[in-house]
PDB file as gemmi writes it, atoms N, CA and C in Angstrom:
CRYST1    1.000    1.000    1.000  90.00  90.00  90.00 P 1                      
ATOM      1  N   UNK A   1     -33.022  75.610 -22.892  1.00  0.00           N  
ATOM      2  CA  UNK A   1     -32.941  74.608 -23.935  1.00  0.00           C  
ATOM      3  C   UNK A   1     -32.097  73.445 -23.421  1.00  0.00           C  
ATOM      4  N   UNK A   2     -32.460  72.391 -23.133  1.00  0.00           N  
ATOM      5  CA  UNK A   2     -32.210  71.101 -22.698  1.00  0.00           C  
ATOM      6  C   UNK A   2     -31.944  69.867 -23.631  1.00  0.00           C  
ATOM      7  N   UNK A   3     -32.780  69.937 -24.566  1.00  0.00           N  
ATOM      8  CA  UNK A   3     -32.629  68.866 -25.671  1.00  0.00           C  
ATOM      9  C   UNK A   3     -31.441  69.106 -26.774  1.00  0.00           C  
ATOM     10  N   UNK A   4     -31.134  67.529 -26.576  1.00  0.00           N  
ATOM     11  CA  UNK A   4     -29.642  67.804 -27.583  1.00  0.00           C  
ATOM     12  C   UNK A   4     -29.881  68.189 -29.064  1.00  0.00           C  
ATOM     13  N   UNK A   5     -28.832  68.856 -29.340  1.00  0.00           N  
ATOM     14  CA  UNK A   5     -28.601  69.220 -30.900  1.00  0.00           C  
ATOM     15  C   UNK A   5     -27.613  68.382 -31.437  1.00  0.00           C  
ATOM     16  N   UNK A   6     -27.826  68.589 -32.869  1.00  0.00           N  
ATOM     17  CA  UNK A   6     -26.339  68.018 -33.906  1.00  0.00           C  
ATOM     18  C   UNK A   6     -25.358  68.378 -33.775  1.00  0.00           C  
ATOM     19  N   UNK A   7     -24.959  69.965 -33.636  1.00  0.00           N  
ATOM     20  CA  UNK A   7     -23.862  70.172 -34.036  1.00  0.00           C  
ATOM     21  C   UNK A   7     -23.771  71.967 -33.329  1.00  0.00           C  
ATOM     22  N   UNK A   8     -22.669  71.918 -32.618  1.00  0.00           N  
ATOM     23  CA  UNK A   8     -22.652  73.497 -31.886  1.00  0.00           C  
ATOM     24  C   UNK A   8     -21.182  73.895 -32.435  1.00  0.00           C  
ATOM     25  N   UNK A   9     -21.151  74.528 -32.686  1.00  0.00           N  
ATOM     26  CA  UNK A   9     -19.536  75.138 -33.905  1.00  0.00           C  
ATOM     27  C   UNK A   9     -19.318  76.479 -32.780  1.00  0.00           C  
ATOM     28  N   UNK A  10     -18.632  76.250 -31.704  1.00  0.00           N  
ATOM     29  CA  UNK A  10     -18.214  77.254 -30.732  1.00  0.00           C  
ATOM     30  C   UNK A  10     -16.628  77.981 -31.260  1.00  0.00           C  
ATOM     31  N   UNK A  11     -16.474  79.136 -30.384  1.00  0.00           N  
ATOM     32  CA  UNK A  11     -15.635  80.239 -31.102  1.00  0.00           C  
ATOM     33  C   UNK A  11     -15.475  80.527 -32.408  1.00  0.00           C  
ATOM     34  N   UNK A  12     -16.859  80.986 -32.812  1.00  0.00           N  
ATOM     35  CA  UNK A  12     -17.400  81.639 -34.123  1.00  0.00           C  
ATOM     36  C   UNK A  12     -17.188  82.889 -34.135  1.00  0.00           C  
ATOM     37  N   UNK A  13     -17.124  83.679 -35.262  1.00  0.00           N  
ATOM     38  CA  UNK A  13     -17.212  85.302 -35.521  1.00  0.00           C  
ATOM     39  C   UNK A  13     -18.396  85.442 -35.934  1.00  0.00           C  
ATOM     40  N   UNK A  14     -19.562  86.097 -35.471  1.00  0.00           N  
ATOM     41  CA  UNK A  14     -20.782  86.604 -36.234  1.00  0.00           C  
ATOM     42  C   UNK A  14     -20.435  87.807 -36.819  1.00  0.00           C  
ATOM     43  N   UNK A  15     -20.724  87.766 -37.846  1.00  0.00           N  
ATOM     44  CA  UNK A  15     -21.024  89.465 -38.738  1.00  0.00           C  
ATOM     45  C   UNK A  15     -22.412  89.837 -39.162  1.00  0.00           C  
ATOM     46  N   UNK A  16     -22.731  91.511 -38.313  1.00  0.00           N  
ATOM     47  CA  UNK A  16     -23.500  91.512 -38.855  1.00  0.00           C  
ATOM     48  C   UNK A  16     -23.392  92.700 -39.448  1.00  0.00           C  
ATOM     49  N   UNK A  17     -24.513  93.635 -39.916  1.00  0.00           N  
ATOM     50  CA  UNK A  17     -24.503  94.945 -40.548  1.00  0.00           C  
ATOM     51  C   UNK A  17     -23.525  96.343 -39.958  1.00  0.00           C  
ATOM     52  N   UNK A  18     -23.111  95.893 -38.414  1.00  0.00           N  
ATOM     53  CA  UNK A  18     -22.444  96.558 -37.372  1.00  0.00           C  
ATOM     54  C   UNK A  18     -21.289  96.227 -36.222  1.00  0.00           C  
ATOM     55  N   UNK A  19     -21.374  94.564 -36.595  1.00  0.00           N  
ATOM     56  CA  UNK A  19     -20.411  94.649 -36.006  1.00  0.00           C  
ATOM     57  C   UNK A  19     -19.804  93.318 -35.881  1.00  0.00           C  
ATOM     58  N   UNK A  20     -18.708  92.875 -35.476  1.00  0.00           N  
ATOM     59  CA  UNK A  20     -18.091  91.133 -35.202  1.00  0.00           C  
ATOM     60  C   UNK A  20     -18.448  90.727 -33.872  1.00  0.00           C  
ATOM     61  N   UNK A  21     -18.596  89.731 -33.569  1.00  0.00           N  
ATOM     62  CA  UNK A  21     -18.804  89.171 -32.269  1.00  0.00           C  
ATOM     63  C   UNK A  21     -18.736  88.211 -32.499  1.00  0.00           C  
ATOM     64  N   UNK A  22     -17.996  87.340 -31.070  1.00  0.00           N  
ATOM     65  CA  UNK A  22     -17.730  86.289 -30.558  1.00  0.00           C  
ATOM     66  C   UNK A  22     -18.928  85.373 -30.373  1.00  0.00           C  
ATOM     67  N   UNK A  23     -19.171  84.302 -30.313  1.00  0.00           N  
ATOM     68  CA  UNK A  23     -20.215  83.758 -30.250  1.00  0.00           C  
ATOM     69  C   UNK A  23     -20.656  82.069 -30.492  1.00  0.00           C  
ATOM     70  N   UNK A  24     -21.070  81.316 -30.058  1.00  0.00           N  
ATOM     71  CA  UNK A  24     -21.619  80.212 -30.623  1.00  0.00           C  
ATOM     72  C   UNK A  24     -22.893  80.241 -31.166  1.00  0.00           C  
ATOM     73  N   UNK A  25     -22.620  78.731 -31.991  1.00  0.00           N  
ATOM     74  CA  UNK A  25     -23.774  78.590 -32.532  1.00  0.00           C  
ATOM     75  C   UNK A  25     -24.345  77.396 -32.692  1.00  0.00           C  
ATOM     76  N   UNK A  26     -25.630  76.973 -32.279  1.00  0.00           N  
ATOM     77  CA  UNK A  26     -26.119  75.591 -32.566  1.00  0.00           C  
ATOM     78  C   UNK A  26     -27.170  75.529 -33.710  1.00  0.00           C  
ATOM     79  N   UNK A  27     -26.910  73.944 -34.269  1.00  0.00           N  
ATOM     80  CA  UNK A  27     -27.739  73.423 -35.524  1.00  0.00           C  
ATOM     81  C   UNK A  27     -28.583  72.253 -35.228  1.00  0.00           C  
ATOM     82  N   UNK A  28     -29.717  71.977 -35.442  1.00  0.00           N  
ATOM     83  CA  UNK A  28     -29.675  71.011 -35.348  1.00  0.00           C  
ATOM     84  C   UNK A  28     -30.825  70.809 -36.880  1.00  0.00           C  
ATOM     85  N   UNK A  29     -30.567  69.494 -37.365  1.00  0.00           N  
ATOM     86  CA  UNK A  29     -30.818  69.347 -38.332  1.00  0.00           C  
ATOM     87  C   UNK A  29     -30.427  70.191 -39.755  1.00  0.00           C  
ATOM     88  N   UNK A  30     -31.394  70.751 -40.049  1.00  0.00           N  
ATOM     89  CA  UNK A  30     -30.975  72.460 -40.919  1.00  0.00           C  
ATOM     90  C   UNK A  30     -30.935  73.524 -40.268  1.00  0.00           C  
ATOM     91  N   UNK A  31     -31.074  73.276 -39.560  1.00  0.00           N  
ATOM     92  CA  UNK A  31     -31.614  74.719 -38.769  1.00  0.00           C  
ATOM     93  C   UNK A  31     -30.574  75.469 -37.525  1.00  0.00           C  
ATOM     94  N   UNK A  32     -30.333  76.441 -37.702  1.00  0.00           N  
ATOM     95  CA  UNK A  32     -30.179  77.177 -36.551  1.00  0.00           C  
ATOM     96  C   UNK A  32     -30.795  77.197 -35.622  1.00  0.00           C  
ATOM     97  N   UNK A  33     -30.793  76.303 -34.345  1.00  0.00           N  
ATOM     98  CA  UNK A  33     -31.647  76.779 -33.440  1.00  0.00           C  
ATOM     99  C   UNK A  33     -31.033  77.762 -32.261  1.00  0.00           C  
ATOM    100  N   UNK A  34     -29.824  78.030 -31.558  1.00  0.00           N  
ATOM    101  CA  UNK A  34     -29.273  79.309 -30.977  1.00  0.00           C  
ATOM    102  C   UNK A  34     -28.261  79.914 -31.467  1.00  0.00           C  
ATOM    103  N   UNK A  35     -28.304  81.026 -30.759  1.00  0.00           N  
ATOM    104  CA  UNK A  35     -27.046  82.020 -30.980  1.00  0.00           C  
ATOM    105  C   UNK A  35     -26.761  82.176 -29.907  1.00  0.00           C  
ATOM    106  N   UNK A  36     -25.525  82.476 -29.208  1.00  0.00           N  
ATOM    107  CA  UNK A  36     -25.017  83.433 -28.341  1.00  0.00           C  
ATOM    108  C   UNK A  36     -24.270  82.759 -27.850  1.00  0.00           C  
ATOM    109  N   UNK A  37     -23.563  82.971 -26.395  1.00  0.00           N  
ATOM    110  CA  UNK A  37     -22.665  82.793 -25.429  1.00  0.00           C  
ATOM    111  C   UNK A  37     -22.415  81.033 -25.295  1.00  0.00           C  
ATOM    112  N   UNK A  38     -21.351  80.812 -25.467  1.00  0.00           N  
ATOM    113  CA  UNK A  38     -21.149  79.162 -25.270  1.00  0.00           C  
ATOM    114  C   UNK A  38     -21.642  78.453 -24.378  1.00  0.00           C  
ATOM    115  N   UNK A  39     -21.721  79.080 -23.184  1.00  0.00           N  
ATOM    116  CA  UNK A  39     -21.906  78.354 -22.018  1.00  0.00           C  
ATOM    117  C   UNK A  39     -23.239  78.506 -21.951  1.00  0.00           C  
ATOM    118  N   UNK A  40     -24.392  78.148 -22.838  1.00  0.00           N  
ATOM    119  CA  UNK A  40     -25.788  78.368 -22.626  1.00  0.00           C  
ATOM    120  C   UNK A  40     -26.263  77.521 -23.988  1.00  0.00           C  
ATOM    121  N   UNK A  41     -24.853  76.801 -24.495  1.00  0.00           N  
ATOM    122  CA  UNK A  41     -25.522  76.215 -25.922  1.00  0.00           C  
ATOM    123  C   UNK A  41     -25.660  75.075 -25.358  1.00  0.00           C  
ATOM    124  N   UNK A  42     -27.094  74.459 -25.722  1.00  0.00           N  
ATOM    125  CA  UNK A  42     -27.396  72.882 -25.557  1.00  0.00           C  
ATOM    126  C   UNK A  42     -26.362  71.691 -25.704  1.00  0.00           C  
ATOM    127  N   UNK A  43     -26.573  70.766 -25.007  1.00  0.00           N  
ATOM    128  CA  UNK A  43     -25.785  69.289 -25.170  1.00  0.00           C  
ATOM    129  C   UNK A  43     -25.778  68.966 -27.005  1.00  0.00           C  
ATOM    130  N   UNK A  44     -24.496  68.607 -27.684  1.00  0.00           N  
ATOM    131  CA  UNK A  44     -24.678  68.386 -29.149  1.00  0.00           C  
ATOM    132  C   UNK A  44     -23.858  67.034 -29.439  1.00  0.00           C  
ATOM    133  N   UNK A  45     -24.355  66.591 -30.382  1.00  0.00           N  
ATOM    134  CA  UNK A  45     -23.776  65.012 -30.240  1.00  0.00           C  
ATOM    135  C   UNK A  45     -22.168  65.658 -31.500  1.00  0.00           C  
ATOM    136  N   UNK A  46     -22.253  66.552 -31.662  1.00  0.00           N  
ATOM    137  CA  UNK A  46     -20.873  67.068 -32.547  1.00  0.00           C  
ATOM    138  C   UNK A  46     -20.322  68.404 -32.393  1.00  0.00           C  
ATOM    139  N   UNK A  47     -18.952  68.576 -31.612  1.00  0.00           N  
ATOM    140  CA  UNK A  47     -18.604  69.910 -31.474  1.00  0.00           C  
ATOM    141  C   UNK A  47     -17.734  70.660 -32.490  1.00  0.00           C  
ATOM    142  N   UNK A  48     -17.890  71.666 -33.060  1.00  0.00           N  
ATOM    143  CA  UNK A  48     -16.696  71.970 -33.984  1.00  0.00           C  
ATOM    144  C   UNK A  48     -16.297  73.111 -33.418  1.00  0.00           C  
ATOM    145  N   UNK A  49     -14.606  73.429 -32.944  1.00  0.00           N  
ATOM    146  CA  UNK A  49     -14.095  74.460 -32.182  1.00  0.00           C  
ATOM    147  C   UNK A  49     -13.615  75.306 -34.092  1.00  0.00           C  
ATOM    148  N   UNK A  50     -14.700  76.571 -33.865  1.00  0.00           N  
ATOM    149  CA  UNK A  50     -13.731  77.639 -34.612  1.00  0.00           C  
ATOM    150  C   UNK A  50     -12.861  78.567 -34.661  1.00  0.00           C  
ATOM    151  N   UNK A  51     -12.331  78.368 -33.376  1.00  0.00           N  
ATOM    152  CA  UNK A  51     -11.613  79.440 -32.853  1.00  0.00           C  
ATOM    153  C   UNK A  51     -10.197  78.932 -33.560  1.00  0.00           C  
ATOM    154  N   UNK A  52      -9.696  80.382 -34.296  1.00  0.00           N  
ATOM    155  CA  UNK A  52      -8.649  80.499 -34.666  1.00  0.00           C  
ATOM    156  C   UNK A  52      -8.423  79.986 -36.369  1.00  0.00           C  
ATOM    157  N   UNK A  53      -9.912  79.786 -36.806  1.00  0.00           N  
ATOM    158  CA  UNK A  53     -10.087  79.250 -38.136  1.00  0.00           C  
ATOM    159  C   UNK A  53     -10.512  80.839 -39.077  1.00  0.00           C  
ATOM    160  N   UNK A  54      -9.884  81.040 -40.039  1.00  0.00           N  
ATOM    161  CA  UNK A  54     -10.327  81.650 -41.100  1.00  0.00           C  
ATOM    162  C   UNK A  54     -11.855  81.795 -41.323  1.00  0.00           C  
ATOM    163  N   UNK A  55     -12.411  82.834 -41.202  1.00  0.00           N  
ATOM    164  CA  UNK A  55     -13.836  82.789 -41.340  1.00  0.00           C  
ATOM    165  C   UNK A  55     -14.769  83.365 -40.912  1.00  0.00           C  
ATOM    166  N   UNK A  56     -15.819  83.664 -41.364  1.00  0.00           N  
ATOM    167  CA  UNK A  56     -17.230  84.505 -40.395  1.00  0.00           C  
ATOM    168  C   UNK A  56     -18.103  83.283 -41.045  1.00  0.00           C  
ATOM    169  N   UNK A  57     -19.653  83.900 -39.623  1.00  0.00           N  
ATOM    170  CA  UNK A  57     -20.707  83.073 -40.643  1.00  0.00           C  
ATOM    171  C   UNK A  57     -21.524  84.434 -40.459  1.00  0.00           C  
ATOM    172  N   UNK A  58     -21.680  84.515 -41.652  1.00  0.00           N  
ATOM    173  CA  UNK A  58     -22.826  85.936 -41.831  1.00  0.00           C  
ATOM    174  C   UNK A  58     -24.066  85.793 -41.257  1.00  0.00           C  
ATOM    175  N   UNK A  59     -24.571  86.874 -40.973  1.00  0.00           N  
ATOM    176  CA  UNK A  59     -25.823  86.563 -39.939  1.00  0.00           C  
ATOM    177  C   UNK A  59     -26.811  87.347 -41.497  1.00  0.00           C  
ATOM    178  N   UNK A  60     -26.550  87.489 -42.390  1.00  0.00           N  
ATOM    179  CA  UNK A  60     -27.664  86.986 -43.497  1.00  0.00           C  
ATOM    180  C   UNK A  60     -28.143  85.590 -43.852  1.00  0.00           C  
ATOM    181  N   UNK A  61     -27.073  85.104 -43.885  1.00  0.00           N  
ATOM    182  CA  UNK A  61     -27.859  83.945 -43.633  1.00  0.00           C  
ATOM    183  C   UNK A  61     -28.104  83.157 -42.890  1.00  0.00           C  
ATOM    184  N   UNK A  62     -28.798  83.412 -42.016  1.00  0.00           N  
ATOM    185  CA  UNK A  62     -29.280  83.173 -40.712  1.00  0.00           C  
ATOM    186  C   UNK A  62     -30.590  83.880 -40.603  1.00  0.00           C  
ATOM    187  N   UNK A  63     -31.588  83.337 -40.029  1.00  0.00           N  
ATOM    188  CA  UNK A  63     -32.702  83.879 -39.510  1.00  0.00           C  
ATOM    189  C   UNK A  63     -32.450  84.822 -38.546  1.00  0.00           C  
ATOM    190  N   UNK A  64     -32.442  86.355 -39.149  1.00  0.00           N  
ATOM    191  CA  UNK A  64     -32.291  87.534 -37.836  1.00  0.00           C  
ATOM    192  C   UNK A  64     -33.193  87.453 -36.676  1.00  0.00           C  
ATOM    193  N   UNK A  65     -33.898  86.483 -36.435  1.00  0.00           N  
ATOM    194  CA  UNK A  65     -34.602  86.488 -35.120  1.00  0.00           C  
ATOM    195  C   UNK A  65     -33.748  85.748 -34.306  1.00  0.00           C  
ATOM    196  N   UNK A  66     -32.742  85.118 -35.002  1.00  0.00           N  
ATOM    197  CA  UNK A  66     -32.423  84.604 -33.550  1.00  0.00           C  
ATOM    198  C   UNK A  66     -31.214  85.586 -33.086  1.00  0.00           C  
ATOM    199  N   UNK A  67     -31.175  86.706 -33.939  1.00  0.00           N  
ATOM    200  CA  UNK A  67     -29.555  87.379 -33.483  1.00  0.00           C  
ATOM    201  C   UNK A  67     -29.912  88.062 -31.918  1.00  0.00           C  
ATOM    202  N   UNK A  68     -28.994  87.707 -31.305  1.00  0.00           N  
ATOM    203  CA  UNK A  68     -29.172  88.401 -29.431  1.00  0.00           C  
ATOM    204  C   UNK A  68     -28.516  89.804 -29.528  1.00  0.00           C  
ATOM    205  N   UNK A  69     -28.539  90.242 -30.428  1.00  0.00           N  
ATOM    206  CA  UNK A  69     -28.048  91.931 -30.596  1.00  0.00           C  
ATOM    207  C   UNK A  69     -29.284  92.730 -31.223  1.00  0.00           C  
TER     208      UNK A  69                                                      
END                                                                             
């Protein structure tokens, strides 16, 4: 994935039915378009660091196809 996104919100907590993980995540527009490892998230014209912020983003709401677990 090469083409830029909106917005990648790196050092996230995913939750899912089993377990927490570390993780980024990119948006672009509405949409979720990846999950996983930071260093594989597309160029984004907006970064938001969550590391160390209060919070999960539930992977209900999220399209479970994109979960890499």
């Amino acid at each position: 994935m090469n083409a830029m996104v909106d917005l990648v919100i790196r050092g996230a907590q995913l939750v899912s039915g089993s377990a927490i993980i570390d993780a980024a995540v990119a948006v672009d527009g509405e949409r979720i378009v990846a999950v996983g490892e930071e260093r594989l998230m597309p160029p984004a014209r907006e970064t938001l660091d969550a590391s160390g912020l209060f919070g999960y983003c539930l992977t209900k709401l999220w399209n479970a196809t994109m979960a890499p677990w």
